[in-house]
BASE-806316 format. One line per field, with one value per residue (C-alpha): residue number from 1; x, y, z; residue in one letter. Coordinates in nm, 3 decimals. Layout:
BASE-806316
vofi = NUM  ...
c1 = X  ...
c2 = Y  ...
c3 = Z  ...
papa = a  ...
This chain:
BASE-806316
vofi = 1  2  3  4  5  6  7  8  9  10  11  12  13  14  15  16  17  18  19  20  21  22  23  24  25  26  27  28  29  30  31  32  33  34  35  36  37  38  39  40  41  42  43  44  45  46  47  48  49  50  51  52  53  54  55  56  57  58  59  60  61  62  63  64  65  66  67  68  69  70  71  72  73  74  75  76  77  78  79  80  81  82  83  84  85  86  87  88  89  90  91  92  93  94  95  96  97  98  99  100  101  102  103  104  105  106  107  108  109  110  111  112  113  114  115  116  117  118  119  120  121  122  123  124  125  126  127  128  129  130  131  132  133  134  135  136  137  138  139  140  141  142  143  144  145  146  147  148  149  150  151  152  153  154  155  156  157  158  159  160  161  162  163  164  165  166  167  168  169  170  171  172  173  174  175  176  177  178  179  180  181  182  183  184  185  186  187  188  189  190  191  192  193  194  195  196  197  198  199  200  201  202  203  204  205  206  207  208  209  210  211  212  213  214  215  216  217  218  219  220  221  222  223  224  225  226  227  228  229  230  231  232  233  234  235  236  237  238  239  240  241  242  243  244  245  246  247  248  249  250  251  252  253  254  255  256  257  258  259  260  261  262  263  264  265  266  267  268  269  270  271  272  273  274  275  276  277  278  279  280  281  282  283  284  285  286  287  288  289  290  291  292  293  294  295  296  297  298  299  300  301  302  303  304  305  306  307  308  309  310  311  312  313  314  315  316  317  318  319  320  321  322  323  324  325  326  327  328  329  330  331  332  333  334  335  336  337  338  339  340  341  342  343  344  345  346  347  348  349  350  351  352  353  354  355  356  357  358  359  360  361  362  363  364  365  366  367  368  369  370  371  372  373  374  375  376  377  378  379  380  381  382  383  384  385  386  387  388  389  390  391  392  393  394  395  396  397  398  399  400  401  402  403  404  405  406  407  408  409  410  411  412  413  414  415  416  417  418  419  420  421  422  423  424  425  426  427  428  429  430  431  432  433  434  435  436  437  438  439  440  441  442  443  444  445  446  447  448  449  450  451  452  453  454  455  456  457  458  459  460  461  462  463  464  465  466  467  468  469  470  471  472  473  474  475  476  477  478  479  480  481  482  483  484  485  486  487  488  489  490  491  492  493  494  495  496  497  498  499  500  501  502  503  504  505  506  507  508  509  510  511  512  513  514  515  516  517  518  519  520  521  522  523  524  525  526  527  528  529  530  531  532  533  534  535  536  537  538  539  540  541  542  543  544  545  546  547  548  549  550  551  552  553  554  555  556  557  558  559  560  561  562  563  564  565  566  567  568  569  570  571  572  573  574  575  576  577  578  579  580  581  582  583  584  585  586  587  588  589  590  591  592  593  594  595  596  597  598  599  600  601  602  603  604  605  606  607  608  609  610  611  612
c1 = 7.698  7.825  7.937  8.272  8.455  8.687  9.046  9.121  9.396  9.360  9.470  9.202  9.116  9.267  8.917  8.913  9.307  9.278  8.942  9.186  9.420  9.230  9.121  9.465  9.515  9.249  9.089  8.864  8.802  9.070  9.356  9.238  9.308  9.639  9.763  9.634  9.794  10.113  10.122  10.087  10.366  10.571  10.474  10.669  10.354  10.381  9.984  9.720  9.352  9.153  8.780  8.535  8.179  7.998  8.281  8.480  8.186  8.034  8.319  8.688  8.900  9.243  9.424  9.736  9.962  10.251  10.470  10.149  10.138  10.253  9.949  10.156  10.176  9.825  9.696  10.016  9.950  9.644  9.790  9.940  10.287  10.353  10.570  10.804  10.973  11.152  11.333  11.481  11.450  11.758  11.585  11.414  11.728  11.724  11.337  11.241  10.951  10.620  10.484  10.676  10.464  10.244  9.908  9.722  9.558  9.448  9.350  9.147  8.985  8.889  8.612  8.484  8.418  8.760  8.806  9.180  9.283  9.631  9.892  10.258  10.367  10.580  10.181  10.012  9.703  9.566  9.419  9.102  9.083  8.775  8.727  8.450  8.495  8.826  8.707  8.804  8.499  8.653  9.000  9.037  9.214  9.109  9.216  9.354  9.619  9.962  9.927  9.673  9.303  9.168  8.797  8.682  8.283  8.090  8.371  8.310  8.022  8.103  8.236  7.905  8.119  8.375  8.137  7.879  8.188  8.207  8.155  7.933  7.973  8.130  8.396  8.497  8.508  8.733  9.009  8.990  9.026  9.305  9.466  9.453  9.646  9.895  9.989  10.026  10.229  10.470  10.493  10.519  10.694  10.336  10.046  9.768  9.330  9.094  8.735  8.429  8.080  8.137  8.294  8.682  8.831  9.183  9.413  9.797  10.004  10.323  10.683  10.505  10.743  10.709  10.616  10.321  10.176  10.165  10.002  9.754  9.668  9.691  9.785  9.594  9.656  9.852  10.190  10.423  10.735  11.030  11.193  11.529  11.797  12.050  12.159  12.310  12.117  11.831  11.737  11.468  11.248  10.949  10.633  10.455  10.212  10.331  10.178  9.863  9.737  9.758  9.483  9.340  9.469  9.769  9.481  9.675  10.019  10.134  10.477  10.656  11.003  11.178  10.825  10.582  10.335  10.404  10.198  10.505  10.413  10.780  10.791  10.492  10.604  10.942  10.765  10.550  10.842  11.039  10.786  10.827  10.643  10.493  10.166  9.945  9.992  9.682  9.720  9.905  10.113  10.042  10.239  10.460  10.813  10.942  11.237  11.525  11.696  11.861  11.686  11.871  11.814  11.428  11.193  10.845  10.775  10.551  10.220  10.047  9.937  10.261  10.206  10.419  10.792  11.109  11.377  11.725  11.811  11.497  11.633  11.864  11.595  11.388  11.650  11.787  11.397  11.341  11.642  11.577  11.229  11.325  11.638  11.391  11.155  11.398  11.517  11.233  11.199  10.903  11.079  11.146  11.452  11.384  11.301  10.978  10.989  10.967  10.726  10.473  10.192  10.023  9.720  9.524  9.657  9.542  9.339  9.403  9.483  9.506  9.840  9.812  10.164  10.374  10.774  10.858  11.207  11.395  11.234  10.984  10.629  10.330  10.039  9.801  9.453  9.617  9.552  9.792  9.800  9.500  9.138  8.996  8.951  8.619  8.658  8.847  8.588  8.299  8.236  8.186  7.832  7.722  7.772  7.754  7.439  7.562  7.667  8.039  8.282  8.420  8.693  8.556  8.353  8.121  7.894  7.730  7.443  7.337  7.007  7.059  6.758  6.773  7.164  7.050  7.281  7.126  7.209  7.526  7.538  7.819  7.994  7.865  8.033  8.322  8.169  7.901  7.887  7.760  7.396  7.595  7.775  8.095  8.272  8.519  8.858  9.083  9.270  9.568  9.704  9.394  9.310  9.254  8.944  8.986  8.699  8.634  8.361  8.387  8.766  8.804  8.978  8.857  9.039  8.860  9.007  8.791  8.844  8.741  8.487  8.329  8.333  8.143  7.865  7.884  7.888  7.603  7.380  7.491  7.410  7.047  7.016  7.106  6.891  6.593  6.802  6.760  7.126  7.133  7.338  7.495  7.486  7.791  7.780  8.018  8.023  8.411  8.522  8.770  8.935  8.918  9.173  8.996  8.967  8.788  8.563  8.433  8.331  8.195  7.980  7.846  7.770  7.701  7.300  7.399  7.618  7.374  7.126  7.430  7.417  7.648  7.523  7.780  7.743  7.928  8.090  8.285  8.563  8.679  8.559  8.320  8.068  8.014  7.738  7.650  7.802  7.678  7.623  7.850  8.162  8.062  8.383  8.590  8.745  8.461  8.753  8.929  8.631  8.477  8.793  8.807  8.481  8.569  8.873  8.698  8.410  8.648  8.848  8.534  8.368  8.672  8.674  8.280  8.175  7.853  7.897  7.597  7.796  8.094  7.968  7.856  8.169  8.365  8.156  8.207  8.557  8.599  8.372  8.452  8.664  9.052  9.361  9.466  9.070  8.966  8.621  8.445  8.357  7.958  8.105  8.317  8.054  7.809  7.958  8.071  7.668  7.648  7.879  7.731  7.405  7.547  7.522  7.907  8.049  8.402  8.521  8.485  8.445  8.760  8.785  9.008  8.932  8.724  8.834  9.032  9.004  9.262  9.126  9.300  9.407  9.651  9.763  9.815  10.011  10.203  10.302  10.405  10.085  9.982
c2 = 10.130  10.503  10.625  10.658  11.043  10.968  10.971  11.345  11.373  11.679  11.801  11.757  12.054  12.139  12.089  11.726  11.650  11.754  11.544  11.239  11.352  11.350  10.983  10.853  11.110  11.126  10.766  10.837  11.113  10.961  11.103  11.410  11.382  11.246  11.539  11.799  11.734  11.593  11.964  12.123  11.901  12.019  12.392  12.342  12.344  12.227  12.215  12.073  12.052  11.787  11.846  11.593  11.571  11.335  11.085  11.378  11.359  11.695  11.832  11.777  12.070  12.105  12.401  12.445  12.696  12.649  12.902  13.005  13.109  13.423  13.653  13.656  13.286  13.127  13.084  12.911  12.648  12.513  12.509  12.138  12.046  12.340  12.256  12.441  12.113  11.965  12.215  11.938  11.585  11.510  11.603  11.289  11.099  11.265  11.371  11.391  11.599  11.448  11.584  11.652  11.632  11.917  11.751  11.781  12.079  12.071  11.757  11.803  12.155  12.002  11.725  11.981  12.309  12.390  12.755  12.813  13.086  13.147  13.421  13.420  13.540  13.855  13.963  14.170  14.024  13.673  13.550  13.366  13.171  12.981  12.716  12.504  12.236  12.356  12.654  12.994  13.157  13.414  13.548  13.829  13.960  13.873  13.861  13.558  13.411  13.301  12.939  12.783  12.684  12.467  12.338  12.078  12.047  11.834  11.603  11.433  11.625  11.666  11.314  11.071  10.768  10.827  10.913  10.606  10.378  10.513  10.304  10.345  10.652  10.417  10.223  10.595  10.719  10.416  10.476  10.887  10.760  10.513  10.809  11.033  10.825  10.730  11.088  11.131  10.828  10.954  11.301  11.253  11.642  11.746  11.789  11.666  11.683  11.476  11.528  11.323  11.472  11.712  11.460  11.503  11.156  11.252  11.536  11.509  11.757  11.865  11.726  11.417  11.130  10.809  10.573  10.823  10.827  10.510  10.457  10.703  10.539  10.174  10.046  10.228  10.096  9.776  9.716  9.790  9.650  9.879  9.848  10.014  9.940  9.967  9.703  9.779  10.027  10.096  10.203  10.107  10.237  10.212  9.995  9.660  9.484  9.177  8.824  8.834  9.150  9.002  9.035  8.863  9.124  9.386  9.721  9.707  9.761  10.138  10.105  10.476  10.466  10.832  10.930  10.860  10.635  10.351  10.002  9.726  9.338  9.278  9.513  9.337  8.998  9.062  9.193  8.902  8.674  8.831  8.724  8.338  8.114  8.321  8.429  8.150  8.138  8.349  8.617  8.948  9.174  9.567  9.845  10.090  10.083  10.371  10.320  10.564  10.452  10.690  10.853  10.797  10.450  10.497  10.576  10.707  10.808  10.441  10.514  10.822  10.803  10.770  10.481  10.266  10.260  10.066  10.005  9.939  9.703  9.533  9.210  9.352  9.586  9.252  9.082  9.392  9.480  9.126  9.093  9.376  9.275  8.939  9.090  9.341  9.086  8.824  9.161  9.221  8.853  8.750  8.494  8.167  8.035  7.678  7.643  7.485  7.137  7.292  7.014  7.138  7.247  7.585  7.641  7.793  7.502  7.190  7.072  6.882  6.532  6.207  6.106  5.732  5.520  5.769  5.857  6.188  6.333  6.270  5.905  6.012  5.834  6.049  5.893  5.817  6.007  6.337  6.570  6.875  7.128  7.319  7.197  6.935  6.567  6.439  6.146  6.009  6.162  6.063  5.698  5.919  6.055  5.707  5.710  5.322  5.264  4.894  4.908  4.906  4.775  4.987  5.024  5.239  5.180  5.482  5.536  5.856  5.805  6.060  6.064  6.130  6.309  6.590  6.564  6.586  6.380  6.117  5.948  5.708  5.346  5.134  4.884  4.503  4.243  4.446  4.619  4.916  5.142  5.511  5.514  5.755  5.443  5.652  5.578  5.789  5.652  5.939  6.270  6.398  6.762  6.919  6.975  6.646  6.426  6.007  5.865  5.463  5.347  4.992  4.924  5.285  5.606  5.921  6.202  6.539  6.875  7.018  7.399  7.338  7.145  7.401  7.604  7.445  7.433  7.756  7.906  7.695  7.793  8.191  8.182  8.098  8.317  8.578  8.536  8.539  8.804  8.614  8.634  8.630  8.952  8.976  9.318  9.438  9.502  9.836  9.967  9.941  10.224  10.152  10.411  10.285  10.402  10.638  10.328  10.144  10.440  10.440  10.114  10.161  10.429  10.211  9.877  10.035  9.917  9.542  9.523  9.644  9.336  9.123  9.116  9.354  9.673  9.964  10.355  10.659  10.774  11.056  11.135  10.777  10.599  10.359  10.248  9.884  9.823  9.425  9.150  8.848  8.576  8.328  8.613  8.672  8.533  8.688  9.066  9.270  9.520  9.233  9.073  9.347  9.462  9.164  9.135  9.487  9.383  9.028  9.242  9.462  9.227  9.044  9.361  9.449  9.099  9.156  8.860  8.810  8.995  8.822  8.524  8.655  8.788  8.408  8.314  8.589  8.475  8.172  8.142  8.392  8.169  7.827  7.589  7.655  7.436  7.355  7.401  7.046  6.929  6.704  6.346  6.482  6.762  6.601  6.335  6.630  6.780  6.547  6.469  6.820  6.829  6.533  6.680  7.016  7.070  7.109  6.846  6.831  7.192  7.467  7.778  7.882  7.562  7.331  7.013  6.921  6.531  6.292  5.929  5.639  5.311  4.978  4.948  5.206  5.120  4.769  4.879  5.147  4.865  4.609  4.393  4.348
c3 = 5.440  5.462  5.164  5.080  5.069  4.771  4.787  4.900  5.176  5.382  5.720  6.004  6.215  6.458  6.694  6.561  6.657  6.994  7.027  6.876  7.101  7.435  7.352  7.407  7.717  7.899  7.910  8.252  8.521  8.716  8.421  8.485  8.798  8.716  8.464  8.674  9.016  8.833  8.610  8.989  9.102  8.822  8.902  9.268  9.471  9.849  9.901  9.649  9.703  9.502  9.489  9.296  9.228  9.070  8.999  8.834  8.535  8.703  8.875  8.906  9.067  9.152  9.375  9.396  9.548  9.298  9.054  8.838  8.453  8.393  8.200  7.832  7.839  7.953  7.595  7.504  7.773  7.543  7.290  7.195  7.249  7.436  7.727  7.999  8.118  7.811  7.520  7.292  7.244  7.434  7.728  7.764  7.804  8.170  8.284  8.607  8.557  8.541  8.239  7.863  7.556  7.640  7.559  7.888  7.913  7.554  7.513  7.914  7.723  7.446  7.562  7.871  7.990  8.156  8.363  8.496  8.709  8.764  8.941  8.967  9.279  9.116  8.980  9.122  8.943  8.853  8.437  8.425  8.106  8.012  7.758  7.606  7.363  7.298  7.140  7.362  7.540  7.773  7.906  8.213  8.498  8.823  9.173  9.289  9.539  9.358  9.243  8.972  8.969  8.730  8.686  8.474  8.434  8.211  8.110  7.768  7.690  7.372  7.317  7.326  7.259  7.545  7.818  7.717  7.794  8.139  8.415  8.736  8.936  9.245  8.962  8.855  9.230  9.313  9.020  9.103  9.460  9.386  9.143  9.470  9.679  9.455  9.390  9.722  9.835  9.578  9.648  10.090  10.061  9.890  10.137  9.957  10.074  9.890  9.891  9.702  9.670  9.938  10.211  10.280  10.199  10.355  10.436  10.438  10.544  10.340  10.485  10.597  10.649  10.414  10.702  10.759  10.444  10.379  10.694  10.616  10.298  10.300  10.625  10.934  11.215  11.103  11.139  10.803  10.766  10.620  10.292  10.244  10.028  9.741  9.488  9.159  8.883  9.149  9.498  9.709  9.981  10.086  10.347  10.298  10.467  10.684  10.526  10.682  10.536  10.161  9.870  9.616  9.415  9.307  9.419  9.773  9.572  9.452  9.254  9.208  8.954  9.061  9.250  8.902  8.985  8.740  8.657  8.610  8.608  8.648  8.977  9.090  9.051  9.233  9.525  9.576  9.518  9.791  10.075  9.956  10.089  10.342  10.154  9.988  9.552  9.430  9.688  9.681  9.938  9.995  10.029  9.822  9.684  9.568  9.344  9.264  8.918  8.682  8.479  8.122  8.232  8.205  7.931  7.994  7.691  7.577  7.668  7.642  7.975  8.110  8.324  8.154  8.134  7.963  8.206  7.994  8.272  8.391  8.493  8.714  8.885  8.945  9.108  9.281  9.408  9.471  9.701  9.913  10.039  10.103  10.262  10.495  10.574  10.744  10.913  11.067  11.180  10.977  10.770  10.989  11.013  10.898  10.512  10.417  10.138  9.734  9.744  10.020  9.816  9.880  10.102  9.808  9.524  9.688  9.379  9.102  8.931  9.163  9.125  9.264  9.353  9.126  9.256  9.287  9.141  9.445  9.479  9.739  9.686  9.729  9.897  9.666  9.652  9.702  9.477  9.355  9.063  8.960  8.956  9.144  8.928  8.972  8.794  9.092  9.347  9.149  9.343  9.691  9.579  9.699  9.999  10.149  10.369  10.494  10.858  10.912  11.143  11.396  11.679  11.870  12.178  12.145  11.848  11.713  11.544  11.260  11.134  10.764  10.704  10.918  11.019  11.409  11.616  11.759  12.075  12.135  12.162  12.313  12.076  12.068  12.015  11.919  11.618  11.598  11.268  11.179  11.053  10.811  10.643  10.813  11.152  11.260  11.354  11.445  11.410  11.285  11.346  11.475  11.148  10.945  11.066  10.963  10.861  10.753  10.527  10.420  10.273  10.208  10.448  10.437  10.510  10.527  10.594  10.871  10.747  10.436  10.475  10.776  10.494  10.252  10.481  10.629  10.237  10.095  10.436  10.456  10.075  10.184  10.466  10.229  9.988  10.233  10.460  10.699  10.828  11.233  11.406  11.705  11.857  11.992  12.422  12.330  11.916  11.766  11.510  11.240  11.009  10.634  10.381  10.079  9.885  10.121  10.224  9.858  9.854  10.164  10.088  9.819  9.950  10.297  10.265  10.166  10.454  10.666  10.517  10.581  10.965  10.985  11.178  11.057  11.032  10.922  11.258  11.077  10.859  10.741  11.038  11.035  11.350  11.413  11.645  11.466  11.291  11.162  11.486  11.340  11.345  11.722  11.844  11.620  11.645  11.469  11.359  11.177  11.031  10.856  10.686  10.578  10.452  10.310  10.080  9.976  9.855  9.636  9.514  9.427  9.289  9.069  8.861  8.807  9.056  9.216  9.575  9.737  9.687  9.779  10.106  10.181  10.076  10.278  10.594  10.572  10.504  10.868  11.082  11.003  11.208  11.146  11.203  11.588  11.676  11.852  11.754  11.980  11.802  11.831  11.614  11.377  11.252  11.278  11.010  10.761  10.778  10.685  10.445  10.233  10.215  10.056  9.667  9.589  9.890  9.692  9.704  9.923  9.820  9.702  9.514  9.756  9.826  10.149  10.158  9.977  9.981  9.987  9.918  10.037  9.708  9.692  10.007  9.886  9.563  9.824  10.022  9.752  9.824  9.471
papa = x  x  x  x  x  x  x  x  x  x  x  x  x  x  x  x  x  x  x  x  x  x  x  x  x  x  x  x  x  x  x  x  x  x  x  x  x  x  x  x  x  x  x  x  x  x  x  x  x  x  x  x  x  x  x  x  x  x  x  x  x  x  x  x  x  x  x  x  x  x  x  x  x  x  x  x  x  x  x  x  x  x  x  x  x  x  x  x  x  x  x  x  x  x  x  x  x  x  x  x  x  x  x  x  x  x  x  x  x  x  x  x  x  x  x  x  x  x  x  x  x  x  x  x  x  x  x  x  x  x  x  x  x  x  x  x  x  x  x  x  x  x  x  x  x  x  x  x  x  x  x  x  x  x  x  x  x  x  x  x  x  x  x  x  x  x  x  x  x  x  x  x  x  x  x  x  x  x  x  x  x  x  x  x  x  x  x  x  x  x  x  x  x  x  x  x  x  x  x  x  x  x  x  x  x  x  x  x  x  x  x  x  x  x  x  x  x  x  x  x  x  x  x  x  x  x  x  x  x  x  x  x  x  x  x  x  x  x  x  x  x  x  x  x  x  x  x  x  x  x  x  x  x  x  x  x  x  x  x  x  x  x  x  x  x  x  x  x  x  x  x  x  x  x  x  x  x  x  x  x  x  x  x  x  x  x  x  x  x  x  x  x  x  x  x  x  x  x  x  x  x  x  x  x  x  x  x  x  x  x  x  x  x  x  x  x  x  x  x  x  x  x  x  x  x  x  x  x  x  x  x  x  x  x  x  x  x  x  x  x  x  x  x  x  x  x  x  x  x  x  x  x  x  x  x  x  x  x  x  x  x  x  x  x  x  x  x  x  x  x  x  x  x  x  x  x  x  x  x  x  x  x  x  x  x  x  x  x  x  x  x  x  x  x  x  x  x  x  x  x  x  x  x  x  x  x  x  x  x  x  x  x  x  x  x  x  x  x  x  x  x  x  x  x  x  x  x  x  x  x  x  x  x  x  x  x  x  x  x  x  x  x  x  x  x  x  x  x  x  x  x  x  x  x  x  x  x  x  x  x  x  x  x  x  x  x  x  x  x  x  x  x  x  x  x  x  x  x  x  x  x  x  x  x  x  x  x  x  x  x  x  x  x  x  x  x  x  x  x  x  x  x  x  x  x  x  x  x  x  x  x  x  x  x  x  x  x  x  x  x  x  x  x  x  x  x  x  x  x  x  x  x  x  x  x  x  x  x  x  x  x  x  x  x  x  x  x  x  x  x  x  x  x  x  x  x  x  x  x  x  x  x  x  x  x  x  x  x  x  x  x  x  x  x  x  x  x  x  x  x  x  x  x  x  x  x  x  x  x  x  x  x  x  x  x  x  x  x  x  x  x  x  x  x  x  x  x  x  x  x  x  x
């Protein structure tokens, strides 16, 4: 145990505040990305260059083209609190700069080697300033072009504890990336280039329209729907993506209040709640909303990072935001007509508790052995892990035979006598929808989801293949090219070699294009564009909660290749893979945790029909 200092108050240095300081500031490379672009912002420039090595831990640089520092006042900018965009504290009641507390560039100098070079455009000369630790190592004239440069090397040197709680080189790429685009969705007036360890992630020139941006950064070559609109304290505009591009998480979102790029759980959640029911519960819409509200209305002064803000009205700028994209989207004819039931249950919150013979709200029975809410109750499942081997009676006139050994089909056999049975202990009895498959086994109907349960075996025997990468590829007759956004192009660039084990055959083709030349042979009949973006986001969103992404490749595949609903499956088929699906180690669930079959017994069919 260290031993105590005694009771002596003093002041700290002034090397030690700023250290203090830049711990609340600068959290990750991807602030200083933040601060420095946003200070170059505030400076008026048109054109800013962001250059990054090393995840920003060897190199972040920003150019700008902005007013400059004038030569009497460059030393003043490090020093804290020092500020040309607020005067008093009644300034804050109407900001609409990006910075205010003057802590940046100190705190930034501090915990780095930091050289700035700046010119006004009235000088006939440019300063170089250079910093180290926070301590003053050189200042100069020098020629230069009117704007500011500003390097930061060896960020956190100095600061052990800060730079051991980094993440990996690609998590830090992905937030600077992220960072990147955000600025310049915000700023569509700014034209913004990005480049990582020497490759150019994007350019965007200045005066770029909104639709364009957005484009550019999220939504290449998809189709964005329009958000525009005004509703009491706030004003909205902005792109989202239409229902089928949704996520399994809020990355795809970017949320500005008066152009700052903000993080608001209350913006987020009236977004999604203005598409509905048209995206499944768990998933999340893309796109951007910029909001105009004014500013005495908005404090941004609650986090030293300035991502967070108070809104005196939030309620109403829910409601207000929440409108206006349900508004836009039955504009643009996405949302039907016809209403769905507040009792049809979501396609991704099928599980839960059996509820057998109990009366809805508006008197409605359910039918019993469906399950709802969250989780899956295996209690009530439990009995179908033995499966009955006694031969069963059965309508039909033609009889597939499963050996249950190696799930071949074997051959058919025409009823006697009226009555035939599955070797399975399962006959099947019908359809409904295209989707649901009706088996009988003994007194009890199955009903098994076809999607689901395609799924289940598809994961559990991609899982395999990958593990012994042994995954079969299909090689394209003519390669496709797809343009990523910078977010995707990092992850790219990282998993590039297990997507490539995958059966996936894809390449750099140049710039943010990507080469597919292979896929994996079960994805053969689907678009190889549309697969492996999808494959793409499943892997990030999988990557960002710290899952397993071998698994989550399986799972990705599999969910992409298996049957769907509306896809007719011969009988051969159908018994084929409920055999399948019984052998697998998790035959309840698929991946994703919905239910592959349910089962009514003639019990609750009985008590259903009053036959007690």
């Amino acid at each position: 145990m260290a031993k105590p200092r005694g009771n002596f108050i003093r002041p700290l240095p002034e090397r030690v505040i700023n250290k203090i300081a830049a711990g609340e500031v600068i959290e990750r490379p991807a602030a200083v990305v933040k601060e420095l672009v946003e200070n170059s912002i505030d400076a008026g420039a048109t054109k800013i260059d962001i250059v990054i090595e090393k995840s920003g831990s060897k190199l972040i640089k920003v150019i700008d083209n902005g007013c400059g520092i004038a030569e009497d006042q460059v030393e003043i900018a490090f020093s804290r609190h020092a500020t040309s965009k607020i005067a008093s504290f009644d300034d804050l009641n109407a900001l609409y700069s990006y910075g205010f507390r003057g802590e940046a560039l100190p705190s930034i100098a501090s915990i780095s080697r930091l050289r700035m070079v700046t010119r006004t455009r009235d000088s006939r000369i440019g300063t170089e300033i250079i910093y180290e630790g926070g301590v003053l190592q050189s200042r100069q004239p020098v020629a230069a072009s009117p704007g500011t440069t500003i390097e930061v090397e060896n960020l956190f040197y100095n600061t052990p504890a800060r730079r051991k709680f980094l993440k990996a080189e690609s998590t830090e790429a992905r937030h600077i990336s992220r960072t990147a685009m955000a600025l310049a969705i915000g700023r569509p007036d700014v034209g913004v280039s990005y480049s990582l360890n020497d490759r150019r992630i994007f350019t965007v020139p200045p005066d770029s329209v909104l639709k364009d941006r957005v484009t550019e950064m999220i939504g290449a070559g998809k189709t964005l729907v329009r958000i525009k609109g005004d509703a009491g304290p706030v004003k909205v505009t902005g792109y989202i993506g239409t229902p089928d591009m949704v996520q399994n998480n809020r990355y795809g979102q970017f949320l500005f209040i008066n152009s700052r790029y903000i993080y608001s759980p209350s913006l987020a959640h009236a977004l999604a709640a203005g598409y509905g029911d048209l995206i499944p519960r768990g998933t999340y819409p893309v796109g951007a909303l910029l909001l105009t509200v004014d500013a005495a209305e908005v404090d941004v002064n609650v986090h030293p990072t300035k991502a967070e803000v108070r809104l005196s009205g939030e309620r109403d700028v829910h409601d207000a935001v929440y409108r206006i994209v349900k508004e836009s989207l039955q504009q643009d004819g996405i949302v039907p007509s016809l209403k769905s039931s507040s009792l049809k249950p979501s396609a991704h919150n099928l599980g839960g508790s059996t509820l057998r013979g109990r009366a809805s709200p508006s008197g409605q029975g359910y039918i019993p052995g469906i399950t709802r809410g969250s989780g899956l109750d295996m209690d009530a499942l439990a009995d179908i892990h033995n499966v009955p081997r006694v031969p069963q009676p059965s309508e039909s006139k033609d009889i597939i035979r499963v050996d249950r050994n190696t799930g071949e089909i074997m051959e058919t056999a025409e009823a006697q006598d009226g009555a035939a049975s599955v070797s399975s202990g399962f006959s099947l009895i019908g359809r409904f929808s295209d989707l649901y498959l009706l088996l009988r086994s003994g007194d009890d109907l199955y009903i098994v989801d076809q999607h689901t349960a395609h799924e289940r075996v598809l994961y559990e025997e991609t899982l395999v293949k990958l593990e012994n990468s042994a995954v079969e590829a299909q090689t394209l007759l003519f390669p496709n090219q797809v343009e990523l956004n910078p977010e995707q192009m990092t992850l790219f660039d990282e998993i590039k070699d297990m997507l490539n084990g995958s059966g996936f055959g894809v390449s750099h083709f140049g710039g943010r294009t990507v080469n597919i030349e292979a896929i994996p042979s079960v994805l053969s009949h689907k678009s190889s564009e549309k697969v492996f973006l999808k494959v793409l986001d499943d892997l990030a969103s999988e990557k960002r909660a710290g899952g397993d992404l071998k698994k989550a490749m399986a799972q990705s595949i599999a969910c992409r290749s298996a049957v769907m609903a509306g896809d007719s499956m011969t009988d051969r088929e159908a018994v084929h893979l409920v055999t399948r699906l019984l052998r697998c180690d998790n035959k309840y669930s698929c991946p994703h945790g919905r239910p592959t079959f349910v089962k009514i017994t003639r019990e609750d069919l009985d008590k259903q029909f009053g036959r007690t």
